[in-house]
C-alpha positions as CSV (number, residue, x, y, z in Angstrom):
1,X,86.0,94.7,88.3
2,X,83.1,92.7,89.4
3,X,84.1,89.8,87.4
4,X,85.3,86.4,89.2
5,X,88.1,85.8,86.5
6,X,89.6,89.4,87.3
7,X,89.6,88.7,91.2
8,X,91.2,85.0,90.5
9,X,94.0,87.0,88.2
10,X,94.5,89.4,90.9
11,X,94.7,86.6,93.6
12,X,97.0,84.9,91.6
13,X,99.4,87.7,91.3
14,X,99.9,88.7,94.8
15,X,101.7,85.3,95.1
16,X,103.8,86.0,91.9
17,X,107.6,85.2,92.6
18,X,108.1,88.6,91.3
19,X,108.1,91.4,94.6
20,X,106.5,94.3,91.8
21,X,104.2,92.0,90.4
22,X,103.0,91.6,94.1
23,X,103.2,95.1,94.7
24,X,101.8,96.1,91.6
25,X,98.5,93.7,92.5
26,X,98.3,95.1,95.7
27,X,98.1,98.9,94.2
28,X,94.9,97.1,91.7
29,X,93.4,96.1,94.6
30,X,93.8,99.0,96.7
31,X,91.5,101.1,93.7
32,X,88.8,98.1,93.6
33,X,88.8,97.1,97.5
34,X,85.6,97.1,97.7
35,X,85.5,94.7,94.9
36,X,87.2,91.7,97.1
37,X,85.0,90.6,100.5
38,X,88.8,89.4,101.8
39,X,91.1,92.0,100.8
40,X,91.8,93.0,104.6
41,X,93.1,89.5,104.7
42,X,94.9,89.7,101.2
43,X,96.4,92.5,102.3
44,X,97.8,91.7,105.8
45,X,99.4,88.7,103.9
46,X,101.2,91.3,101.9
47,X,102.1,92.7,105.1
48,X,103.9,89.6,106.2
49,X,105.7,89.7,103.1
50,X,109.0,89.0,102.0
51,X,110.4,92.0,100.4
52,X,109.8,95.7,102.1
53,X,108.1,97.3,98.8
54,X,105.0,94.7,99.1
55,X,105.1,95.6,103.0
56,X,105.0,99.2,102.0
57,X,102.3,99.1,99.6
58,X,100.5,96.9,102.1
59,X,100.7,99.9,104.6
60,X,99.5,102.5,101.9
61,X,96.5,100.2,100.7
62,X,95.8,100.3,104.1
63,X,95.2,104.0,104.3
64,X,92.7,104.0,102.1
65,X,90.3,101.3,104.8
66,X,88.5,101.7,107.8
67,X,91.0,102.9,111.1
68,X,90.9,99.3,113.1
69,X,91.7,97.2,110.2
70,X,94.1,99.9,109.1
71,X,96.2,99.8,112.1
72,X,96.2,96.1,112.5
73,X,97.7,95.8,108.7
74,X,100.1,98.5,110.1
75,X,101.1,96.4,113.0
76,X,101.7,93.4,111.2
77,X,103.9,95.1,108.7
78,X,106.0,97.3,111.8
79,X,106.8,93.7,112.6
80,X,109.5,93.1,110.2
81,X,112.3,96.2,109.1
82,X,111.6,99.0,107.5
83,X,114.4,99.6,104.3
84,X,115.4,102.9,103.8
85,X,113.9,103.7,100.4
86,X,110.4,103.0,102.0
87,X,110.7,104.7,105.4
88,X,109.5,108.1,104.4
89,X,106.6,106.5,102.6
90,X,105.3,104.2,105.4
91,X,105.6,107.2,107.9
92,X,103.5,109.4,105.8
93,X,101.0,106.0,105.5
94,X,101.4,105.4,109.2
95,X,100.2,109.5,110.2
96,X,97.4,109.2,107.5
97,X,96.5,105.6,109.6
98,X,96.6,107.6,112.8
99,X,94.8,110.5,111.4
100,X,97.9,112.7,112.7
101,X,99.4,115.8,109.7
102,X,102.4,114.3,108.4
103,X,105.9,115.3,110.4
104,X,106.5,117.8,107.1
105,X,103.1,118.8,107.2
106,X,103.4,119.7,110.5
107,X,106.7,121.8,110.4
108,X,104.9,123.9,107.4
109,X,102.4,124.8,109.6
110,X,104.2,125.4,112.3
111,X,106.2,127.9,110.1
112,X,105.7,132.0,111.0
113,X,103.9,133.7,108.5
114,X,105.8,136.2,106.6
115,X,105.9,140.0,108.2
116,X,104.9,142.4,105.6
């Protein structure tokens, strides 16, 4: 992925017209981060975006980076509504961001073992 032409194509496509083309290059990106030297900036832009699946996908690509750059993506993204289809999704991104067990993580563990 080292390849200028790949990181121009990718560039190009997260300002496609098309919210799952944008989506879809943010979850290329997300695999070869370390392959772009801005991609915290590509993807808070995709965090300001339009439509909540880009936002979303922005919030999971964030996940995968370091904690501070993480939860400013995060922010940015809080910023604007949350559609139902994506809310369980960005929870589970935001508790991975915060480094907290997912809400239905948590309520497994907190289940009693069973008496035998």
């Amino acid at each position: 992925m080292g390849s200028r032409p790949v990181k121009q194509r990718i560039n190009q496509l997260l300002r496609s017209k098309d919210h799952r083309v944008r989506a879809a290059a943010l979850n290329v990106l997300r695999f070869h981060i370390n392959s772009f030297k801005d991609h915290e900036e590509l993807i808070l832009k995709c965090a300001n975006d339009s439509h909540g699946r880009v936002r979303m996908t922005a919030v999971v690509t964030a996940s995968y980076m370091k904690r501070k750059a993480a939860l400013k993506i995060l922010a940015a993204s809080e910023q604007h509504p949350i559609e139902k289809q994506y809310k369980q999704s960005n929870e589970y991104a935001r508790e991975v961001i915060n480094r907290q067990p997912a809400v239905s993580e948590l309520k497994e563990r907190l289940a009693a073992p069973p008496s035998h």
